[in-house]
N, C-alpha and C positions, 0 to 999 in steps of 0.2 A: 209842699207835700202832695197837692192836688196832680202837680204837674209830672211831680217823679215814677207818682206810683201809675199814672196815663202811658206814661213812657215806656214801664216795666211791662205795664200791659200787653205794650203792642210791639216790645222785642218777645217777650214770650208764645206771642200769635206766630210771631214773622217767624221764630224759630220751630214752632210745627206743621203751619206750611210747607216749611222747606223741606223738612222729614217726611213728612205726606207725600213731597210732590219728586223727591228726589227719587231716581231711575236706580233698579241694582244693574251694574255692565257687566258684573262677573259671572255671566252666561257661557255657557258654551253655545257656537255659534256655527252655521256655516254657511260662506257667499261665495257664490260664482269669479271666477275672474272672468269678466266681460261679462257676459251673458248666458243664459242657461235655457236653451231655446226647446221648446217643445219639439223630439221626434231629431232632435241633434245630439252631440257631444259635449261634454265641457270640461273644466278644472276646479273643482271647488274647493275649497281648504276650511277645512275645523279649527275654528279658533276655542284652545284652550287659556283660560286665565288661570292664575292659579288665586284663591279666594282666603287662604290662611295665610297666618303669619310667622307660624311655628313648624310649618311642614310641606315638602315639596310633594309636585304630583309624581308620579312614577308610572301609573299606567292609563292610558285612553281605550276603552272600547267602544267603536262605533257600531251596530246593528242597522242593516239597509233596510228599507223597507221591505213586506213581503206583498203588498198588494199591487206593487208595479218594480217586479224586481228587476235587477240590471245585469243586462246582459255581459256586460264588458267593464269591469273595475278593477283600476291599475293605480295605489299608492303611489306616491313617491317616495325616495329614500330621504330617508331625515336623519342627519347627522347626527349619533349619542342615542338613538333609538332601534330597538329591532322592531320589524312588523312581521305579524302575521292574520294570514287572510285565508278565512274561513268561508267553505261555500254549505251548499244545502241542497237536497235535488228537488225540482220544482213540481210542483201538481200538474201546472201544464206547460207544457214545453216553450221557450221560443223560438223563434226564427231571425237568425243574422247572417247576412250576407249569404243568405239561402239555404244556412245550416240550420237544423233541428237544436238549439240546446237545453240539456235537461237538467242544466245543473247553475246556479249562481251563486256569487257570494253574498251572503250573510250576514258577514260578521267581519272589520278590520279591527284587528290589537294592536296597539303600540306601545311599547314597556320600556323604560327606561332602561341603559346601561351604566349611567352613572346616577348623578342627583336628579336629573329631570327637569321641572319646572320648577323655578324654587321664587320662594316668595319675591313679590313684587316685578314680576314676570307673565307675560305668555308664552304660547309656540303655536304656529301654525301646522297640520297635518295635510296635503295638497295629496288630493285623488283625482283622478280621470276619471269619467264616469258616461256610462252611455247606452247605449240609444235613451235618450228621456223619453219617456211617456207621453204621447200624443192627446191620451185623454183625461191629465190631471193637471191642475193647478199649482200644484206645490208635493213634494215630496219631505216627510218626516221621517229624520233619524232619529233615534235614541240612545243616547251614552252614555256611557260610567265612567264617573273621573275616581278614580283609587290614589290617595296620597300614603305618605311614606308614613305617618301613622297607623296605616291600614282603614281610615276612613275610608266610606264610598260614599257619592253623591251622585244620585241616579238624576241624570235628566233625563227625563222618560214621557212628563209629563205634555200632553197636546194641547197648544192654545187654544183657545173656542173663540171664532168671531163674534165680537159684541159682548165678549166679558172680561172681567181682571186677566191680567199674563198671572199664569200659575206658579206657585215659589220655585218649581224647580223645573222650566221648559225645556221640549226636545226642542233639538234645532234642526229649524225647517227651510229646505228651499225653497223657492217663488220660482216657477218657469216662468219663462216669456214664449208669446206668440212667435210661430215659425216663420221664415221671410214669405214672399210673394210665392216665391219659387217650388216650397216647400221643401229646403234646405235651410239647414238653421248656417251652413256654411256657407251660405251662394255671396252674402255681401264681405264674407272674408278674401273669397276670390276674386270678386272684384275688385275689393280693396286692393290686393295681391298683385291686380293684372294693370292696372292704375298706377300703382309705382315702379313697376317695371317700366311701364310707358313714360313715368317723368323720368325716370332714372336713364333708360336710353335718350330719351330730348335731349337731357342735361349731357349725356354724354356727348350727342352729333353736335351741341351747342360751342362745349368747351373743346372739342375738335375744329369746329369751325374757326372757332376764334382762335385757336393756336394757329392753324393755318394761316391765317388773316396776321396774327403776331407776325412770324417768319416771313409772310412776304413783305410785310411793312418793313422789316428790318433787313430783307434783304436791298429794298428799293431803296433806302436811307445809304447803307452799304457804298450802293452802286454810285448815287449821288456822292458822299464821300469823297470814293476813288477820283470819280471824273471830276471833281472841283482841284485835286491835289492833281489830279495828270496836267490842269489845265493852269496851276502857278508855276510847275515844276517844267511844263513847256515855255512860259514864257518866262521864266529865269533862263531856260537855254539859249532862247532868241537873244534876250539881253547879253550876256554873256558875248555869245557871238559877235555882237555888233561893238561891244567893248575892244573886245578881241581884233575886230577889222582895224578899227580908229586906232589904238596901237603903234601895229605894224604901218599904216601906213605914217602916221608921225615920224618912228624910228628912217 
């Protein structure tokens, strides 16, 4: 009895443990593909999950930040969804590529054309985004996931370093540090200019060696020929001298 009820004890520990310590992942999310370099460009994509089990999502709204707004933001098109992309005119102006602009977006919608996200599912939403901010750390969106019930579920909320993740977080980007250069694109170029360079090698290599094939094969060829010209002469010789001893018997 002593033993059983010890036992029970410590599945019933282990099971609120587990409850305590387990993570919720059905966040909305969003992460860089590659890197997301301070004062460069990137592609980020929002990851929606969908959190019920009774109702698809149907519409995503993102809001960009207004404290380092973005000059240049381009969706992608995402199959069964329409977007649309909402600007706002700025307090103060920026500058790209040596233009004045006084206007940015604000706000991307995505609304479902058919069911959506439907339980036990996500979708990724992939934007462009750019120039990042040279003097922040990270940039906070905020969005609403609206499911075909007509819920909303604002992720709105800001993490605070050094405290709980709040039940319902915005999702934030992490920049990284600019290269050396101060292009967040300079080690893409190089990467770029480096497999160009193996890719011509590899080409003068597999040119060479084709060369090098064709002549091997012509010299083999040649050998060939001259070892057959050189039995086919001396079957004539033979021949010949057959031919003599012959006539002279007759």
């Amino acid at each position: 009895m002593k033993a059983s009820r010890i036992a029970a004890a410590g599945a019933v520990a282990g099971v609120a443990v587990l409850a305590v310590s387990t993570p919720c992942f059905a966040h909305v999310t969003v992460q860089p593909e590659g890197e997301a370099a301070k004062g460069g460009y990137a592609v980020v994509g929002f990851k929606v999950p969908n959190e019920r089990d009774n109702a698809s999502t149907t519409k995503v709204e993102v809001t960009f930040p207004t404290d380092h707004p973005l000059a240049s933001v381009m969706p992608q098109p995402v199959e069964g969804w329409d977007i649309e992309v909402s600007k706002a005119k700025l307090d103060k102006p920026l500058e790209m590529h040596g233009e004045k602009i006084n206007e940015a977006v604000s706000k991307v919608t995505w609304t479902a054309k058919g069911d959506g996200i439907e339980p036990g599912f996500f979708q990724k939403f992939p934007v462009s985004v750019g120039s990042l901010p040279e003097d922040a750390d990270e940039l906070v969106f905020k969005a609403l996931q609206t499911y075909s019930n007509k819920e909303v579920v604002r992720w709105i909320e800001v993490p605070q370093e050094g405290q709980e993740e709040p039940d319902n977080p915005a999702p934030v980007l992490a920049l990284s540090e600019a290269s050396d250069d101060g292009h967040s694109h300079g080690a893409s170029d190089d990467d770029r200019a480096d497999d160009a360079a193996e890719a011509e090698n590899a080409a003068a290599e597999t040119s060479a060696a084709s060369d090098e094939g064709d002549s091997g094969g012509t010299d083999t060829t040649a050998r060939v020929l001259g070892v057959v010209g050189i039995v086919v002469g001396a079957a004539g010789v033979a021949y010949g001298v057959l031919a003599g001893r012959r006539r002279t018997t007759v």
